[in-house]
C-alpha positions as CSV (number, residue, x, y, z in Angstrom):
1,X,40.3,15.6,-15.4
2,X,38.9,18.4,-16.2
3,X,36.1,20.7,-14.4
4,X,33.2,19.8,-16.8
5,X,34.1,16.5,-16.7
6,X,34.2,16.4,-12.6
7,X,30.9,18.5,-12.7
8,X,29.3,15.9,-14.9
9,X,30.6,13.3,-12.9
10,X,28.9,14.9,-9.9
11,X,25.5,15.6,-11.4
12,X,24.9,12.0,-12.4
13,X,25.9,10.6,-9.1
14,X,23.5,13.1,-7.8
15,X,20.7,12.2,-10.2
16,X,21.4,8.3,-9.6
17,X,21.4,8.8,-5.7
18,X,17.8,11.1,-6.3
19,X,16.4,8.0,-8.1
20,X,17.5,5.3,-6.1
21,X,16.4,7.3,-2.6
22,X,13.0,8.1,-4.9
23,X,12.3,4.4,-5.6
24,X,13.2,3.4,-1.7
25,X,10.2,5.6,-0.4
26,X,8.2,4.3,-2.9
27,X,8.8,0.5,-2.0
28,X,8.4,1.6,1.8
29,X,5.3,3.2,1.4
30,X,4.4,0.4,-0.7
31,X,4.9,-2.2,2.1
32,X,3.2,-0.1,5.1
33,X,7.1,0.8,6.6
34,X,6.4,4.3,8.7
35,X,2.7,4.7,8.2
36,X,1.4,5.8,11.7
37,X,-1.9,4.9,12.7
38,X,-4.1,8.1,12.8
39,X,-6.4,5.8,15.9
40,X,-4.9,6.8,19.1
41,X,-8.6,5.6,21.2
42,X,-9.7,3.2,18.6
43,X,-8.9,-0.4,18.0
44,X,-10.8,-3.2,16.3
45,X,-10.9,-5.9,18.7
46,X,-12.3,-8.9,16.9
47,X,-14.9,-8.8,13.4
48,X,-17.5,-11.1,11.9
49,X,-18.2,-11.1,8.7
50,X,-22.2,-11.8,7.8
51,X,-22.0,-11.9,4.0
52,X,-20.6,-9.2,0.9
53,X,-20.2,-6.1,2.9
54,X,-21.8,-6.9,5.9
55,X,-21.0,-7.9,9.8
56,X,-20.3,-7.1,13.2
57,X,-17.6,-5.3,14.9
58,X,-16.5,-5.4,18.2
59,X,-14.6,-1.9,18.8
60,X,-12.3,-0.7,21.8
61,X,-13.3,3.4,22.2
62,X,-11.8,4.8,24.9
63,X,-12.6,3.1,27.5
64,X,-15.5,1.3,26.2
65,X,-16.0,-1.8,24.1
66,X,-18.9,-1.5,21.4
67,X,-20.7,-3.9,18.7
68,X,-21.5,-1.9,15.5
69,X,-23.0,-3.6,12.8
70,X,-21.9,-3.0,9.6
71,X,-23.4,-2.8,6.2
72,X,-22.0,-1.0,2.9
73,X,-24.2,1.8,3.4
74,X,-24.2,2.4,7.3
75,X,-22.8,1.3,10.6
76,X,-25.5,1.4,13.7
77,X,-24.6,1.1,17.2
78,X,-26.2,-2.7,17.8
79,X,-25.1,-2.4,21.8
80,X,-22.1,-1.1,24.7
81,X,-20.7,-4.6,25.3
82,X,-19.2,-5.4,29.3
83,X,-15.6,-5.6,29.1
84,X,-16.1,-7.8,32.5
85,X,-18.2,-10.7,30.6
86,X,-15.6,-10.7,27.6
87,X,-12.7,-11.1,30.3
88,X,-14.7,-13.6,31.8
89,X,-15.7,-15.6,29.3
90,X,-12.1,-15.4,26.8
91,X,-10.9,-18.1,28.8
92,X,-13.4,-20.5,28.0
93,X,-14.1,-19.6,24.8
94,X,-10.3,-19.7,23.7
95,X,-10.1,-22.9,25.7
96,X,-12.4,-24.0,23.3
97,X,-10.3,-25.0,20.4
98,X,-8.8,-21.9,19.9
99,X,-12.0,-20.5,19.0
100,X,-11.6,-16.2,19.7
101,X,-14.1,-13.5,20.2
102,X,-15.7,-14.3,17.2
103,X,-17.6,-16.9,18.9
104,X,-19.2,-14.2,20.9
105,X,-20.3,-11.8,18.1
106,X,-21.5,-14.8,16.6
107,X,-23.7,-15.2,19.6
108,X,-24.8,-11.5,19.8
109,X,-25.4,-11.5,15.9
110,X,-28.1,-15.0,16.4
111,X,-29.7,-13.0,19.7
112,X,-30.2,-9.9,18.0
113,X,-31.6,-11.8,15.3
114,X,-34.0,-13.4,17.4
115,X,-34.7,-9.7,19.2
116,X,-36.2,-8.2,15.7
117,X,-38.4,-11.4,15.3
118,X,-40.1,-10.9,18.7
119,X,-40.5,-6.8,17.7
């Protein structure tokens, strides 16, 4: 063989190994493999959706554990939740046919409810 035929050779191997490397980070990306979470002191804990666009949020900050309601044009503070009452009561509530903390910010959601009628 000759040298332009070698360099030829070469070139398309490298173009085929670009491509195929190009279309493996695509599919990667495309499936969530190596995406980092930017959250290092955040983490959704449990959510209850209330309708299109709307519900509660319970949300590990730090050290505390917070109920943010949450509409499509803003997200209010609704109250710092005890991290002692949820231990408490996971127990019970998941003993209750598997039923998770979404029991509880169904509960908060009804009392808060019933907190604006009284205002």
């Amino acid at each position: 063989m000759n040298s332009v035929a070698v360099f030829l050779n070469f070139l398309w191997a490298m173009a085929l190994v670009v491509g195929l490397a190009y279309f493996a980070a695509r599919l990667l990306k495309k499936i969530g493999w190596g995406r980092v979470s930017q959250a290092h002191y955040l983490q959704q804990i449990d959510y209850l959706p209330l309708g299109p666009k709307r519900g509660i949020a319970l949300v590990q900050i730090a050290d505390k554990t917070v109920a943010l309601g949450i509409t499509e044009q803003n997200i209010s503070l609704l109250m710092e939740v005890d991290e002692e009452v949820i231990a408490r009561q996971a127990p019970a509530i998941i003993a209750m046919q598997e039923t998770t903390l979404s029991q509880f910010a169904e509960d908060l959601w009804h009392k808060i409810r019933r907190n604006e009628g009284k205002s």
